[in-house]
N, C-alpha and C positions, 0 to 999 in steps of 0.2 A: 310269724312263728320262727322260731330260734333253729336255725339250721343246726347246733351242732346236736341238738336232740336226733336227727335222724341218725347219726351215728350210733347211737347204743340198741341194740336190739330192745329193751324194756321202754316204755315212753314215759317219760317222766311226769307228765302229767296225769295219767292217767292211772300210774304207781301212787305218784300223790294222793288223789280224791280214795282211791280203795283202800291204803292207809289208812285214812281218815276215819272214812266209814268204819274200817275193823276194829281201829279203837277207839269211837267212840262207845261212853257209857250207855248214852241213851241213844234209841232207834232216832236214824235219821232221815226226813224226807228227801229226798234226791233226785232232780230233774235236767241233769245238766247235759247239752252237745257240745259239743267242739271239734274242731281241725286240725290237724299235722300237716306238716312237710309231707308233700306227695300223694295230693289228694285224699289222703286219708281222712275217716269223720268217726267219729266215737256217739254213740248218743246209751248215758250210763242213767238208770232209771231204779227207783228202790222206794218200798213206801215203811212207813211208818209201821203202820198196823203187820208188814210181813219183815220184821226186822232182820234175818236168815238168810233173804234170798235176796240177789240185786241183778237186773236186767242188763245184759252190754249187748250195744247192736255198732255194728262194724260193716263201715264201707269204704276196701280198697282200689284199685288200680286193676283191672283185672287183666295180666299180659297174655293170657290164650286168648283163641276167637269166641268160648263160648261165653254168656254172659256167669254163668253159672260157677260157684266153685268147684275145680275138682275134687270124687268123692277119698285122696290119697291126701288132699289135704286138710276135707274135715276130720279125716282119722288123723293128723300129727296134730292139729287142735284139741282134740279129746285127750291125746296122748299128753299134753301138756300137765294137768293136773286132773287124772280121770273121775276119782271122788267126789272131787267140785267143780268141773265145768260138766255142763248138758249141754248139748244145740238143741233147741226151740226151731221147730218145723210149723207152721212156716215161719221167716222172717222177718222182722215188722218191716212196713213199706218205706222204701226207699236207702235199705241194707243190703247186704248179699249174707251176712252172716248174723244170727241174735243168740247168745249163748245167756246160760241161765248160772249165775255162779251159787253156790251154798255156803256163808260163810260159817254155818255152824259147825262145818268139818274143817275151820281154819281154826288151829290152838292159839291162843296169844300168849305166841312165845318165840325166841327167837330165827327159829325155822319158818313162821308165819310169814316174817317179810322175804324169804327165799323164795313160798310160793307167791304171795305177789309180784313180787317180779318176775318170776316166771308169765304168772296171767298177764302181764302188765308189758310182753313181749310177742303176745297173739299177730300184733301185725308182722312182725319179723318173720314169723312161722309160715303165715300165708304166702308173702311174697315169696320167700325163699322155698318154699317148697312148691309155687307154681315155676319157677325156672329150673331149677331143680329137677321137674319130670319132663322140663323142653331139653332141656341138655341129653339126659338119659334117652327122648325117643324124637330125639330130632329126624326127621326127614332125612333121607342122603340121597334125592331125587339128584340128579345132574343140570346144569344148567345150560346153554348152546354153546361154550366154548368149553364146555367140561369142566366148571365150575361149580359146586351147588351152589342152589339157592339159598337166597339170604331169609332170617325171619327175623321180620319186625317188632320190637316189643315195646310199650310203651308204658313205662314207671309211672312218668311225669306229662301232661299233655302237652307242653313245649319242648321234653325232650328224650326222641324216643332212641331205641341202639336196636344192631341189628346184631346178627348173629349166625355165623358158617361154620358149620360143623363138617368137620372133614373126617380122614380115616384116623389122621395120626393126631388131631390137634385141633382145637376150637376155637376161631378168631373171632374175637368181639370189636367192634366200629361202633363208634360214638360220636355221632358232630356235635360239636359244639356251639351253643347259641350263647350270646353277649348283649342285652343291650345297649351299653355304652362300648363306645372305641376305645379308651381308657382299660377299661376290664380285660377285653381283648386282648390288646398290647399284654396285660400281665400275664394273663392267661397264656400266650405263644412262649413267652420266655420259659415259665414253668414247665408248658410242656416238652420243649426243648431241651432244660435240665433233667428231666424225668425219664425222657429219652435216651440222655446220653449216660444217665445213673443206672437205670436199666438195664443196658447193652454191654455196661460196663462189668468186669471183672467178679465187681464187689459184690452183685446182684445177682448171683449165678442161679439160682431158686427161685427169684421173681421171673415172673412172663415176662418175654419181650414185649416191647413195648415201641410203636410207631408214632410218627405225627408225619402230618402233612397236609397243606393248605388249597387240597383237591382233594377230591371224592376217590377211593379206590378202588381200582378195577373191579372187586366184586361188587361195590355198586353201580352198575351200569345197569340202568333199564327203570330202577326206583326212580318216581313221583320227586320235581324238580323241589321242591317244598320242600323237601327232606333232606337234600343237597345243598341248601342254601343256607350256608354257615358261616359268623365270623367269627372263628376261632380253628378255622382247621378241624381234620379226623383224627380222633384219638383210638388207637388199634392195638390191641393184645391179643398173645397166643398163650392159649389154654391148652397144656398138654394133659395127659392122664394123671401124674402126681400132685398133679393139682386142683384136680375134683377128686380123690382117692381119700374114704374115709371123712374122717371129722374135718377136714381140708374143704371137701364140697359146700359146705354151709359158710364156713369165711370167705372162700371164692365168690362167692354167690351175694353175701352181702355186702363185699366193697364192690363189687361193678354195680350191684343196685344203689349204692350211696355216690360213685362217682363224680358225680353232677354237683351233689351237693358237696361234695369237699373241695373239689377246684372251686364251687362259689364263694365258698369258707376264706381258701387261700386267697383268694384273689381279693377278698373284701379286706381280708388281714393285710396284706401286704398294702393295698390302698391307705388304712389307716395311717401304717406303720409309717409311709412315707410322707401321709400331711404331716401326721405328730412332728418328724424329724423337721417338716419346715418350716413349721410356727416355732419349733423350739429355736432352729435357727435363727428366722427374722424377729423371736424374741432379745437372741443375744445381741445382733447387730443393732436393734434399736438400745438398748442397754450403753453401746459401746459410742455408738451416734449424742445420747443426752449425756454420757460420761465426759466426751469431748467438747461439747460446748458448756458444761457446769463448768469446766477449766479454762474456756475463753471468756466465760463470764468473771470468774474470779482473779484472771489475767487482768481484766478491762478493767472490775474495780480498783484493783491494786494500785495500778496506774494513776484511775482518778484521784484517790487516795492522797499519793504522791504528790500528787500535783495540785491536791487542793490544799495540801501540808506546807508547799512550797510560795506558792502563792499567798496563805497566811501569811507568812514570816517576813514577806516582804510589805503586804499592806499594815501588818504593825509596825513597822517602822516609819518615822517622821520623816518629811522632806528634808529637814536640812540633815541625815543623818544619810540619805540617798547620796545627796550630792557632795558629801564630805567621801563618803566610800568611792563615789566616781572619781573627785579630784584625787584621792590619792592611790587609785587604781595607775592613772595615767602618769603621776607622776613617778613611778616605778618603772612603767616599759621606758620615760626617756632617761633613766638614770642607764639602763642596761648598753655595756657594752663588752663587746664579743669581738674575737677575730674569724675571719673567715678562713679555714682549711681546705684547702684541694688536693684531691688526693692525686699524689705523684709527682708533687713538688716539693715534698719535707724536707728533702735531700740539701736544698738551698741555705743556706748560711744565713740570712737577710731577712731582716720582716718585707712580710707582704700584705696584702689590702687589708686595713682597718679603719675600724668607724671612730671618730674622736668622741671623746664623752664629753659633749656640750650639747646644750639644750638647743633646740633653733632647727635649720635646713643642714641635713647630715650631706659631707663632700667626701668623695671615695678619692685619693690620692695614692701616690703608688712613688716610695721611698726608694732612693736609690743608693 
């Protein structure tokens, strides 16, 4: 499943098929489950013969201990679209929620697709409004070094966060799970930039924001399982203006998306850096067969030349050889030259020359 669907509150699959269903003309049969990022399962159900009504059954993550939804978050489910969703008591087996929708109080028109998306954001609602009432009535029990206790919550079953609510401010810890070494490495860089963009200046209204490659202090005493990270703890302070109002509900859905966006980055950044090396070792091999097409055409050239050359001489006749020989030679013994040293010019007198006569040359020296 496509991680960056966990980011939109609406789930896009599921906007999809109830689209569909609304507009089509004729009654459709519909039996379809499926899964999301984060445990989630949808099983959407709708018959022919009741073309009106369509079944949605819904199994999330459930972060309190009870198995059960809280009864604050079947009322913001209702609250969603009250006309058209019912909850169905009880709920089919192996659901924690089956909601009954009516589409005949959905107009086809263009507010229609407002409230499916709205419907089509049920799981956002859930999740966020069970952390939502852990923030509001968290424990502030003390822990043995005056510490509270931490609570565990779990989105994802490979990766849960904890959470300390204190008097002035609410620290959220997340370890990190990786498993390649590769991902990791990117991931520590990230968080390191994240870290120091946070702390910085710029970001004076985001939470601070921690990393560190040990467990910290306030977990001490949690299940070694839990502690056993390659990627380091990622740690934010949540102050008041930052669950204050319409605030609480975006606070709330990026630390429950977290996970999946550092997976996001880190796959992104992954690609980003093969692409760059193939494109690389596309150019160097480019530049590799560019260089030898040129010592190839060097090499022909040559041959070329030299098999031009060697024509010219095998068309020519023997006695046409050895007439160009004889009178090669006799040219160098016609040649006569004097010989100059430098720094003798000064002298008045000839000095060493070769006589021009054919035969054994004598070097004499005139006085």
């Amino acid at each position: 499943m496509n991680k960056m669907a966990c980011f939109e509150r609406a789930s896009p699959a599921l906007k999809e098929i109830l689209l569909k269903a609304h507009r089509s003309e004729r009654p459709l049969e519909i039996d379809h489950q499926m899964h999301e990022f984060g445990d989630v399962r949808y099983h959407i159900q709708s018959a022919a013969l009741d073309p009106f009504y369509m079944y949605l059954s819904i199994s999330t993550p459930v972060l309190q201990l009870s198995p059960e939804l809280p009864k604050h978050t079947l009322e913001m489910v209702k609250g969603i679209c009250p006309n058209v969703i019912e909850i169905i008591e009880p709920q089919r087996e192996g659901y924690q929620l089956t909601l009954k929708l009516n589409f005949g109080k959905i107009l086809k028109s263009k507010a229609s697709v407002r409230m499916i998306t709205e419907i089509s954001s049920v799981r956002a609602v859930i999740l966020s409004s069970q952390l939502e009432e852990i923030l509001r009535n968290a424990d502030l029990h003390e822990g043995p070094r005056g510490m509270y206790q931490p609570i565990k919550l779990v989105y994802h079953p490979r990766e849960p966060f904890f959470i300390i609510k204190g008097l002035e401010k609410i620290t959220t810890i997340l370890p990190m799970h990786f498993k390649e070494e590769t991902d990791a490495i990117i991931a520590v860089s990230f968080f390191q930039e994240l870290m120091d963009a946070g702390n910085s200046g710029v970001c004076t209204k985001a939470p601070l924001c921690f990393w560190s490659p040990i467990p910290p202090p306030e977990l001490r005493g949690e299940p070694i399982e839990d502690l056993s990270t390659s990627g380091g703890f990622v740690s934010f302070e949540i102050t008041s203006r930052h669950i204050k109002g319409k605030k609480l509900d975006k606070t709330v859905w990026k630390l429950l998306n977290f996970h999946a966006f550092v997976n996001y980055h880190v796959k992104s950044t992954r690609s980003f850096i093969q692409r760059r090396m193939r494109t690389r070792l596309e150019s160097l091999v480019q530049r590799l067969q560019d260089m030898r097409i040129k010592e190839d055409q060097q090499i022909a050239k040559k041959k070329s030349k030299r098999y031009r050359c060697m024509r010219k001489w095998t068309s020519l006749s023997k006695h046409s050889i050895l007439e160009r020989k004889h009178n090669f030679s006799n040219k160098f013994r016609r040649i006569g030259f004097r010989i100059k040293i430098r720094g003798f010019n000064h002298f008045r007198r000839p000095w060493l020359t070769i006589p021009k006569f054919s035969g054994m040359t004598r070097y004499t020296r005139l006085d």
